[in-house]
Each structure stands twice: as structure tokens, then as C-alpha cells.
C-alpha positions in Angstrom: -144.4 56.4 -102.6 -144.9 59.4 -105.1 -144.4 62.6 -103.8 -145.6 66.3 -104.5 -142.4 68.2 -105.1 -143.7 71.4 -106.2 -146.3 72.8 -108.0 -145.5 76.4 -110.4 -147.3 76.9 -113.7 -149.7 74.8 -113.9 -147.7 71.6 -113.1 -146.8 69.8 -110.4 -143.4 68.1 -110.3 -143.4 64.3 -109.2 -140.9 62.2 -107.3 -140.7 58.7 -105.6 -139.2 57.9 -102.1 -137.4 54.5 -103.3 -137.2 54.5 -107.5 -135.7 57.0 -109.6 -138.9 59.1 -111.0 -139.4 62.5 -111.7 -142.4 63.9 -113.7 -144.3 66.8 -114.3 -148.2 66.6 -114.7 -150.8 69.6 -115.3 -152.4 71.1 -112.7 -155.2 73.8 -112.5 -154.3 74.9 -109.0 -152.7 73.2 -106.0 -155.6 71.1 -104.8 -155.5 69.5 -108.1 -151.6 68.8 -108.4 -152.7 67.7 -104.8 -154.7 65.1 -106.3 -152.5 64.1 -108.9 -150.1 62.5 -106.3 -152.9 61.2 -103.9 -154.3 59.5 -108.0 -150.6 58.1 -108.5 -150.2 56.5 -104.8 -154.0 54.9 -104.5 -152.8 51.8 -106.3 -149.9 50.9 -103.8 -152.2 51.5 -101.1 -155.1 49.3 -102.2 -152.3 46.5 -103.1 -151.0 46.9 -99.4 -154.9 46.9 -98.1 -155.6 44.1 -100.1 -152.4 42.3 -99.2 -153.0 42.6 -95.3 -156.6 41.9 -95.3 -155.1 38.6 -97.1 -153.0 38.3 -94.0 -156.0 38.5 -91.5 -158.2 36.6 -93.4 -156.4 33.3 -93.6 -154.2 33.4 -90.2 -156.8 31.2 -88.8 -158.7 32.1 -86.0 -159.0 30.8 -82.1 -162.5 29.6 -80.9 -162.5 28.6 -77.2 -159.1 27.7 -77.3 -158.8 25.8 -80.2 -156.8 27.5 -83.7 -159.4 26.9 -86.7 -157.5 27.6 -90.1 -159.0 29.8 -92.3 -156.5 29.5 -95.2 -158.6 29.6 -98.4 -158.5 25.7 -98.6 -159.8 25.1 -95.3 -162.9 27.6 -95.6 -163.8 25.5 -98.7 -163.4 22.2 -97.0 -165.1 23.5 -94.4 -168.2 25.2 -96.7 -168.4 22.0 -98.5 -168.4 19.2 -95.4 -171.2 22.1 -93.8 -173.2 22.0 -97.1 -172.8 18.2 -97.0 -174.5 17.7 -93.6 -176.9 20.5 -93.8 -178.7 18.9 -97.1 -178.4 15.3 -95.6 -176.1 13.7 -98.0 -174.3 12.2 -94.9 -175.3 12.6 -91.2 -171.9 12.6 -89.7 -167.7 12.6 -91.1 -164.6 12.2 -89.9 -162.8 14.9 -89.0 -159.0 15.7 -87.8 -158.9 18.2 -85.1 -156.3 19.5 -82.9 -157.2 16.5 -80.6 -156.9 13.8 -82.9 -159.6 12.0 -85.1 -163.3 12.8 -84.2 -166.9 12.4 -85.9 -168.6 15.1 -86.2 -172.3 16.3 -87.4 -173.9 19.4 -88.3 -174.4 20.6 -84.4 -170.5 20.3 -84.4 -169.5 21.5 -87.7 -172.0 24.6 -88.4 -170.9 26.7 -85.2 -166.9 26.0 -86.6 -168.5 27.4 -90.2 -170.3 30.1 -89.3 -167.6 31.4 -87.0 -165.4 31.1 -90.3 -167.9 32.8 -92.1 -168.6 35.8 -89.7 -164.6 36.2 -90.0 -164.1 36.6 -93.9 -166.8 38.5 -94.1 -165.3 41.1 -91.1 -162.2 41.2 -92.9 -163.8 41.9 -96.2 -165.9 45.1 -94.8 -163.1 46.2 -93.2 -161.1 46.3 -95.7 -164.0 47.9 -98.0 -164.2 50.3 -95.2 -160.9 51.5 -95.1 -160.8 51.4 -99.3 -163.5 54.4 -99.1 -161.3 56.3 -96.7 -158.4 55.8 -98.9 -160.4 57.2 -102.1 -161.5 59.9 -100.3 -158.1 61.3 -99.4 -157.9 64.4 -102.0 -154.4 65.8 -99.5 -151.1 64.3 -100.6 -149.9 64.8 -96.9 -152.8 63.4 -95.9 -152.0 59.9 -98.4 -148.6 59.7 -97.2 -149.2 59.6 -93.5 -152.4 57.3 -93.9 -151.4 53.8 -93.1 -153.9 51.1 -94.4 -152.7 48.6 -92.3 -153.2 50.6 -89.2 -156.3 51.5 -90.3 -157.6 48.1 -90.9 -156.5 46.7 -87.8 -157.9 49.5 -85.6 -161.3 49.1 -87.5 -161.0 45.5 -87.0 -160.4 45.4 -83.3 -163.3 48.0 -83.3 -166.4 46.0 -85.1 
């Protein structure tokens, strides 16, 4: 993480906690060499946000006791066998479940969809969410103790 080493005419000197780095950028006044570090360490912190929604979004998720995957292939095949029923191409498939083989039809299959649905979506307004919190942080402090991960996953729990 880049971090505000000092600030003395009109720059602010630059460091990071794990690579060698050390930079001097122009400043008007504290606040803005304040900013400058907050501007260089937004990146990271999107990539980590982005990187654990990832990580929420396709764990899968447990309805009534059963795991339904919600990898990135799975919510297609499931989109797609849902489209399939709902517009009547077929009225029932085959489908492998934790149980075995079963056929099922669009009562079955559109509660498992929407489900899938309702849980990308939370993940991707979370993280959206926490994204404007981020980009709002003008305090270097401030960007080095926020955790996006936290944040997400406390705002998760929440909605």
C-alpha cells in the first residue's frame, strides 16, 4: 500500500509497505498530498473488492439444505435451461442434483434461478456500494485502515 511520508514544499513524499518506491508528487496543501495517496491506493482496493465479490458470487449458495453452484458456468446453464422452459421449447429436462438424476420443469427450475439471480445481483450492489465509499475516502489514514473486504461482507450480511 502507498503511503503519505511527509508533505514540505509543496510535495508530498511517497512510499510503499511491500515494494521499493519512493516518490515525490506536488501538492497544494496537505489535504491534497492527502489525496494523492488515497488516488495511488484506489486501484489495489477496487482489484481486492472486485476480487472478493468474485469470491462470494460464485461460492454457490445453500437453499433449504441443498448447495446450488453459482460458478459462472452454472448460472449460464442455469439461465439457459430457465429460458428454455419458460418460452416452451421443452416442458421438462433432466437434471443432476445433489440427489441423483431428476426431471424437472419450470415450477422446479425458476425458484433455483431466481434465487441465483437475487444472489449475483446482491453481490454486484454490494460491491458497487462499497466502490462509492472507497472513492469517497479523500484521508490517507482513512484508505489504509478501510478494508474492502470487511466492508463487503458486513454490507452483505446486512441487505
Amino acid at each position: 500500500m502507498y503511503q503519505y511520508e511527509e508533505f514540505s514544499n509543496g510535495h508530498v513524499l511517497v512510499t510503499h509497505t511491500s515494494k521499493k518506491y519512493r516518490a515525490r508528487f506536488r501538492a497544494t496543501d496537505a489535504a491534497a498530498a492527502s489525496q494523492v495517496v488515497c488516488d495511488l491506493n484506489l486501484p489495489g482496493m477496487l482489484e481486492r473488492l472486485a476480487a472478493h465479490r468474485y469470491e462470494i458470487e460464485t461460492q454457490g449458495i445453500n437453499i433449504g439444505g441443498m448447495m446450488i453452484l453459482t460458478d459462472r458456468e452454472s448460472q449460464a446453464q442455469l439461465n439457459a435451461t430457465h429460458t428454455t422452459l419458460n418460452a416452451g421449447f421443452i416442458s421438462s429436462t433432466r437434471w443432476k442434483g445433489p440427489e441423483g438424476w431428476q426431471t424437472v420443469d419450470i415450477t422446479a427450475i425458476e425458484p433455483l434461478a431466481q434465487a441465483v439471480a437475487q444472489h449475483v445481483d446482491k453481490c454486484f450492489q454490494t460491491e458497487e456500494s462499497v466502490e462509492i465509499q472507497l472513492r469517497a475516502i479523500t484521508d490517507h489514514t482513512e484508505m489504509a485502515s478501510f478494508q474492502p473486504e470487511e466492508e463487503f461482507d458486513a454490507e452483505f450480511a446486512a441487505v
